[in-house]
mmCIF file of the C-alpha atoms, coordinates in Angstrom:
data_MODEL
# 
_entry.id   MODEL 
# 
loop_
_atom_site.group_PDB 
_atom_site.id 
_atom_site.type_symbol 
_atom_site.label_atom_id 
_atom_site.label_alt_id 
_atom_site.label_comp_id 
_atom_site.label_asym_id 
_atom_site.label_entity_id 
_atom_site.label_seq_id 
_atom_site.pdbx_PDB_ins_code 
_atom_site.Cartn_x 
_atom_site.Cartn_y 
_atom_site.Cartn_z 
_atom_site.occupancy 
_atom_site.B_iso_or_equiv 
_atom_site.pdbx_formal_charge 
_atom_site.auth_seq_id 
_atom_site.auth_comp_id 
_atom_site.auth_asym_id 
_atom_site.auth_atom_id 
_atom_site.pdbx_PDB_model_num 
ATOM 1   C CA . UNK A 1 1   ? 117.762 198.468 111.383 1.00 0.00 ? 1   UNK A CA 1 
ATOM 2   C CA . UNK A 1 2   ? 116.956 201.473 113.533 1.00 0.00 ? 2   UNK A CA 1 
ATOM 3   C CA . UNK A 1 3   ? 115.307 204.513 112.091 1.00 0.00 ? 3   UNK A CA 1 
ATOM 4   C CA . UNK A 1 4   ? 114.057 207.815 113.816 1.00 0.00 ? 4   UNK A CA 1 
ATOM 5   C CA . UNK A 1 5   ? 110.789 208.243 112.810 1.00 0.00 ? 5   UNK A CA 1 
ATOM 6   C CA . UNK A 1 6   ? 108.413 211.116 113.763 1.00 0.00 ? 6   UNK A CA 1 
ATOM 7   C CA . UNK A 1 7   ? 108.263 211.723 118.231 1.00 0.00 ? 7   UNK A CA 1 
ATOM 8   C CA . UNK A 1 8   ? 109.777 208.466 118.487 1.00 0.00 ? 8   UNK A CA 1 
ATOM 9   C CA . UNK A 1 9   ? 113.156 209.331 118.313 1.00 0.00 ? 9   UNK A CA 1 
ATOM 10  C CA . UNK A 1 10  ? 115.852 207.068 119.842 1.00 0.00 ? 10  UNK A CA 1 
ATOM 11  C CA . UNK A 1 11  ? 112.872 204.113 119.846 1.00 0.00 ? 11  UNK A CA 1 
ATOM 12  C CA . UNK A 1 12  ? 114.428 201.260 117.521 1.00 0.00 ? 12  UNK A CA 1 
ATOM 13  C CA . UNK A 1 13  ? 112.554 200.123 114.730 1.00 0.00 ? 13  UNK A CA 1 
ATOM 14  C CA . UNK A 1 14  ? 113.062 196.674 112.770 1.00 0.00 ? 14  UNK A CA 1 
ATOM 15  C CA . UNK A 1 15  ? 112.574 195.721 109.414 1.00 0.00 ? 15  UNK A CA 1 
ATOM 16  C CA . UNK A 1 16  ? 110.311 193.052 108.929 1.00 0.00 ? 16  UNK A CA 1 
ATOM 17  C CA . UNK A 1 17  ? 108.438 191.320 106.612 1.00 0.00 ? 17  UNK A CA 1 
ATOM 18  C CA . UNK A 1 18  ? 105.857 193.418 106.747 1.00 0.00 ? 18  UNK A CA 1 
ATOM 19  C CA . UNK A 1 19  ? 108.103 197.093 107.015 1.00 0.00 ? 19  UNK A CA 1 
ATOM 20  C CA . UNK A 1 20  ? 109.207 198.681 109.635 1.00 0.00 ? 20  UNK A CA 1 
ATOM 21  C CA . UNK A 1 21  ? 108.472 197.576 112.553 1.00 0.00 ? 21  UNK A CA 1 
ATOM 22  C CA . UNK A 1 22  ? 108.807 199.364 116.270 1.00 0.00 ? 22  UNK A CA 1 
ATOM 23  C CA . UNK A 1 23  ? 110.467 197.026 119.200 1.00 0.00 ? 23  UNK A CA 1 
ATOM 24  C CA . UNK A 1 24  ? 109.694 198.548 121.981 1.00 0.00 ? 24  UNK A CA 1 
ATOM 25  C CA . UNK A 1 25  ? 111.798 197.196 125.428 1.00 0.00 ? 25  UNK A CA 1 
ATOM 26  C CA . UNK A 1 26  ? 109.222 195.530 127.223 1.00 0.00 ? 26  UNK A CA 1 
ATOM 27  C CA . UNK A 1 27  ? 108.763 192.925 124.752 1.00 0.00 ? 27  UNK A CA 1 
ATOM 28  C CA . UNK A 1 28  ? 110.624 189.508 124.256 1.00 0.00 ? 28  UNK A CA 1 
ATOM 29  C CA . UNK A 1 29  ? 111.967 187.595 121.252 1.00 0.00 ? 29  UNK A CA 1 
ATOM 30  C CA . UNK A 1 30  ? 111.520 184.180 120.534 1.00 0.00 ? 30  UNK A CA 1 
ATOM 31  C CA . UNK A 1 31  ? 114.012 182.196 117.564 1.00 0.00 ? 31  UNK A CA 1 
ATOM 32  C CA . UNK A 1 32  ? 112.966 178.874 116.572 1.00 0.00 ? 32  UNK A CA 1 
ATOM 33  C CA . UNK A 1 33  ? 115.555 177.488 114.571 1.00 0.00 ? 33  UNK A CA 1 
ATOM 34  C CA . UNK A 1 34  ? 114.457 174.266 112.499 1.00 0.00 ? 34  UNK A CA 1 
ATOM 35  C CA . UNK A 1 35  ? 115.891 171.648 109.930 1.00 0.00 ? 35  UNK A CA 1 
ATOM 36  C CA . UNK A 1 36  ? 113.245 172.005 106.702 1.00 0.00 ? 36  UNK A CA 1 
ATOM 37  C CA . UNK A 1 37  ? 110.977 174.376 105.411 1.00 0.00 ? 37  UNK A CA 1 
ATOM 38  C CA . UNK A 1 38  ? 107.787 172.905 106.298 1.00 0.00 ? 38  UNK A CA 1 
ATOM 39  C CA . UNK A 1 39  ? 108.741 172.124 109.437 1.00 0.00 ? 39  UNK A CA 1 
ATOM 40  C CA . UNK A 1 40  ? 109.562 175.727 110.284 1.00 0.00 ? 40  UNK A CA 1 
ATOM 41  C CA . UNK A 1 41  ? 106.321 176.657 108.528 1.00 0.00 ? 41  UNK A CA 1 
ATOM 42  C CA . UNK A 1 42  ? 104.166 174.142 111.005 1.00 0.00 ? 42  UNK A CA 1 
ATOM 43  C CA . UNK A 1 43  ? 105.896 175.685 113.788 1.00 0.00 ? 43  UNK A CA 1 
ATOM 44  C CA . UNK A 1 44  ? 105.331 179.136 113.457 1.00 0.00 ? 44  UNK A CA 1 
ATOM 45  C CA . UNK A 1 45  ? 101.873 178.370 112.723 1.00 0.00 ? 45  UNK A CA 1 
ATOM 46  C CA . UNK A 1 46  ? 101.465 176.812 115.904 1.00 0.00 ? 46  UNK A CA 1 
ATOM 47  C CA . UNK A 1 47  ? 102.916 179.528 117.671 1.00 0.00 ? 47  UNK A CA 1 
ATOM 48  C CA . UNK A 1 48  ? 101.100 182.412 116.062 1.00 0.00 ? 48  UNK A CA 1 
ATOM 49  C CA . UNK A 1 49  ? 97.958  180.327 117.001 1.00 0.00 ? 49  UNK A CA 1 
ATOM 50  C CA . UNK A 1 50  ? 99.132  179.534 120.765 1.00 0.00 ? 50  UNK A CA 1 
ATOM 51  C CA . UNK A 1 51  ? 99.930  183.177 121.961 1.00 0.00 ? 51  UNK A CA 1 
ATOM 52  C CA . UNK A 1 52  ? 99.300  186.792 121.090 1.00 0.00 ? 52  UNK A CA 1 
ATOM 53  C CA . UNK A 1 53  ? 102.659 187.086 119.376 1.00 0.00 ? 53  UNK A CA 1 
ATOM 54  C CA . UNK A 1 54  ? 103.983 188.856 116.020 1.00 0.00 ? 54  UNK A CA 1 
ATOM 55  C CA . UNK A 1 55  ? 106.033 187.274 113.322 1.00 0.00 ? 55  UNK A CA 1 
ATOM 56  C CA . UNK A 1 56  ? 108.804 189.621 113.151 1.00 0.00 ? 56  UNK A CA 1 
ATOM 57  C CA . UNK A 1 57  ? 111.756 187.684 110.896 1.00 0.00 ? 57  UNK A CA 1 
ATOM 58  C CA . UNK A 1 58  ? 112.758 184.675 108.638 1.00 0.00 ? 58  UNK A CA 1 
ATOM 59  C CA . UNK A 1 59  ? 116.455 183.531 107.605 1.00 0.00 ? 59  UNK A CA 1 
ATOM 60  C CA . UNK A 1 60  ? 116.688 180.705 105.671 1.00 0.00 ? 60  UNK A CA 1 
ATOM 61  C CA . UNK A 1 61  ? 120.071 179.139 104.623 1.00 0.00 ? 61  UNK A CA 1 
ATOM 62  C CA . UNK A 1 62  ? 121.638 176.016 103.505 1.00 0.00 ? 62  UNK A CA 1 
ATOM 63  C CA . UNK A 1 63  ? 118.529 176.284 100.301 1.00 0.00 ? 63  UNK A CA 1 
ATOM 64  C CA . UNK A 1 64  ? 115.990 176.577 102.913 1.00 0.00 ? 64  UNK A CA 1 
ATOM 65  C CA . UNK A 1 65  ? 117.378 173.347 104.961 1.00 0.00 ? 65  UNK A CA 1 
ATOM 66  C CA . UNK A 1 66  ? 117.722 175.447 107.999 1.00 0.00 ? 66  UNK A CA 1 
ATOM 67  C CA . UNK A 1 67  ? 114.683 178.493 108.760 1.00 0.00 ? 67  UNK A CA 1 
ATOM 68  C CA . UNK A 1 68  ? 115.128 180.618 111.711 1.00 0.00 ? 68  UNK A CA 1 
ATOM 69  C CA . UNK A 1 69  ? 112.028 182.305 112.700 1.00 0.00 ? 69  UNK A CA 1 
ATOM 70  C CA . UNK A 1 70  ? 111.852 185.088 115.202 1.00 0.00 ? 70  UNK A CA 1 
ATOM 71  C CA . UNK A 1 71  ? 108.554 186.376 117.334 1.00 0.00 ? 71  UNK A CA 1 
ATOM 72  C CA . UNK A 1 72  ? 107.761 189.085 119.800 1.00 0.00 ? 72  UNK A CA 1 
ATOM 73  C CA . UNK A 1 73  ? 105.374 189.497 122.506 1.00 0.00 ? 73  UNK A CA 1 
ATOM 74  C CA . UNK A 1 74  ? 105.271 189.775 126.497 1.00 0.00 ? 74  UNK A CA 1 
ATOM 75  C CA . UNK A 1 75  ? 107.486 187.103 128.271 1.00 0.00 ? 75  UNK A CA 1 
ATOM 76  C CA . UNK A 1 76  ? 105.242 184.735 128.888 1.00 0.00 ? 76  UNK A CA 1 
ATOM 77  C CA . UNK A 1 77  ? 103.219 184.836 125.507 1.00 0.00 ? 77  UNK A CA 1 
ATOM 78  C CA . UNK A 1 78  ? 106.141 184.290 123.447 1.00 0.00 ? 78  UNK A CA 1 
ATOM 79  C CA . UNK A 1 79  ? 107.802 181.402 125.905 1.00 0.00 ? 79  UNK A CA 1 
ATOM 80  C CA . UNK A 1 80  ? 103.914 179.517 125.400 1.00 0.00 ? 80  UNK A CA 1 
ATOM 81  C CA . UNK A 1 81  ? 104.517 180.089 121.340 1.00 0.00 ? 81  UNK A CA 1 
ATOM 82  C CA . UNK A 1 82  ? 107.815 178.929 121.894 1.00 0.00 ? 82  UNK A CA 1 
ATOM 83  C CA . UNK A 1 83  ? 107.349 175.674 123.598 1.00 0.00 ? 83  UNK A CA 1 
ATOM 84  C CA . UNK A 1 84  ? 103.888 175.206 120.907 1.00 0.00 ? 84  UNK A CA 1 
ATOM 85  C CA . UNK A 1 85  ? 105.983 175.633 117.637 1.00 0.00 ? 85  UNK A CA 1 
ATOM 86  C CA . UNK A 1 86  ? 108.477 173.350 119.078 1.00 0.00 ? 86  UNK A CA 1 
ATOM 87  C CA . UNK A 1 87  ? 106.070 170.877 119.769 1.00 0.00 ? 87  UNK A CA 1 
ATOM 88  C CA . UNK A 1 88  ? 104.669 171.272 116.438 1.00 0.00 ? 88  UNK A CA 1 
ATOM 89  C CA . UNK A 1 89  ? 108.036 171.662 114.100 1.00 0.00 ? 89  UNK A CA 1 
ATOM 90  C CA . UNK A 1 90  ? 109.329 168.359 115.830 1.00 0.00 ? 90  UNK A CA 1 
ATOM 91  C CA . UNK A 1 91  ? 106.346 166.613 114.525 1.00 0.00 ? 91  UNK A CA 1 
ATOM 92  C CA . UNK A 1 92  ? 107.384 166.844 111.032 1.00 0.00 ? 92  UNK A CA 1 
ATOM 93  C CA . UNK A 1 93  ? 111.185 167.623 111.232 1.00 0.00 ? 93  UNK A CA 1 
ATOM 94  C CA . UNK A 1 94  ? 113.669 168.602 113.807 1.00 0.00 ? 94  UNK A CA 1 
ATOM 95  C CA . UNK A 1 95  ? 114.379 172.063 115.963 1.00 0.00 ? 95  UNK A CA 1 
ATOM 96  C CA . UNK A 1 96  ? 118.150 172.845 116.417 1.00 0.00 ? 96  UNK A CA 1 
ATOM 97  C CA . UNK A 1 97  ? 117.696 175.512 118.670 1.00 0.00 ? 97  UNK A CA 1 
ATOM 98  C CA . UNK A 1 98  ? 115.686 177.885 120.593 1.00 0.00 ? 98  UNK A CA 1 
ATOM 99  C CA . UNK A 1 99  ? 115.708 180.654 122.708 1.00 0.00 ? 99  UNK A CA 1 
ATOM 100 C CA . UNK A 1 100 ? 113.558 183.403 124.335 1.00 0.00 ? 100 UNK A CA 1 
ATOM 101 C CA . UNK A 1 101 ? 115.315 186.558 124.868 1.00 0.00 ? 101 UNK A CA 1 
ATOM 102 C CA . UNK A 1 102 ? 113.672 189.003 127.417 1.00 0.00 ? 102 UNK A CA 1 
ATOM 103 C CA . UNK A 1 103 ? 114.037 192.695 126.708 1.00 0.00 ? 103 UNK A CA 1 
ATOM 104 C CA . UNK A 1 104 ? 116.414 192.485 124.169 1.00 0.00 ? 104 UNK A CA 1 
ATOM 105 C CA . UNK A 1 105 ? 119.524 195.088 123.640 1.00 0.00 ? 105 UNK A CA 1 
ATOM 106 C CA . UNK A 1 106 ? 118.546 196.989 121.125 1.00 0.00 ? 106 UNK A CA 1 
ATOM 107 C CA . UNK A 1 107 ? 121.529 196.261 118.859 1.00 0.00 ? 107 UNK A CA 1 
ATOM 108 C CA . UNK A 1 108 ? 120.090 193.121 118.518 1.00 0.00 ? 108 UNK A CA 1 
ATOM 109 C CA . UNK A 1 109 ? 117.967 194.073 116.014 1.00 0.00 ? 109 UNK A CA 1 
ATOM 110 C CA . UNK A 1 110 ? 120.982 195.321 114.066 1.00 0.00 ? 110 UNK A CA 1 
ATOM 111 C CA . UNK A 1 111 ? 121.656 192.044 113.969 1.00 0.00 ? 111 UNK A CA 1 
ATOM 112 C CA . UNK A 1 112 ? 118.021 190.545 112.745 1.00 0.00 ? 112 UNK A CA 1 
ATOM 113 C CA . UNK A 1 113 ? 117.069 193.133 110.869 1.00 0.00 ? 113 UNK A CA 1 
ATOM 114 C CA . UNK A 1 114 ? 117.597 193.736 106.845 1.00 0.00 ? 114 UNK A CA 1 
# 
């Protein structure tokens, strides 16, 4: 969700768990998308501890069966997380998917965001 907020206008913003968040350009996104709760709960662990990255966004579907979780950091911080959390998630489930997305479009967040 974008919102204009004080000098920043035009800068996209995200809501997150934790509020609004601002995304600038020069970051990357990382989605780790895993079969069980725990499993996606191991992983992100692992990747918040691997890399200076932020927890940004959840989805959970199918009664929590399949958790997406997406990060953000510099390139090569959140491609380190990445490969950690998948390490880690495939210890005590499965990963379906991931991806690392440098400089996102910002429409993305359209997208991520609630």
């Amino acid at each position: 969700v974008y919102k204009n907020m004080h000098h920043n206008v035009g800068t996209p913003y995200m809501a997150s768990a934790y509020g609004y968040l601002e995304v600038p350009m020069e970051y990357a996104i990382a989605l780790m998308e895993v079969k069980s709760l725990v499993a996606a709960i191991e992983g992100l662990d692992a990747m918040l501890k691997a890399a200076d990255v932020e927890f940004i966004a959840t989805e959970r579907r199918l009664g929590g069966r399949l958790v997406t979780v997406v990060i953000r950091g510099s390139v090569s911080a959140v491609t380190a997380a990445l490969e950690a959390g998948i390490e880690a998630a495939n210890r005590v489930g499965k990963v379906v998917a991931s991806e690392v997305i440098a400089r996102p479009h910002r429409e993305i967040f359209w997208f991520i965001g609630r």
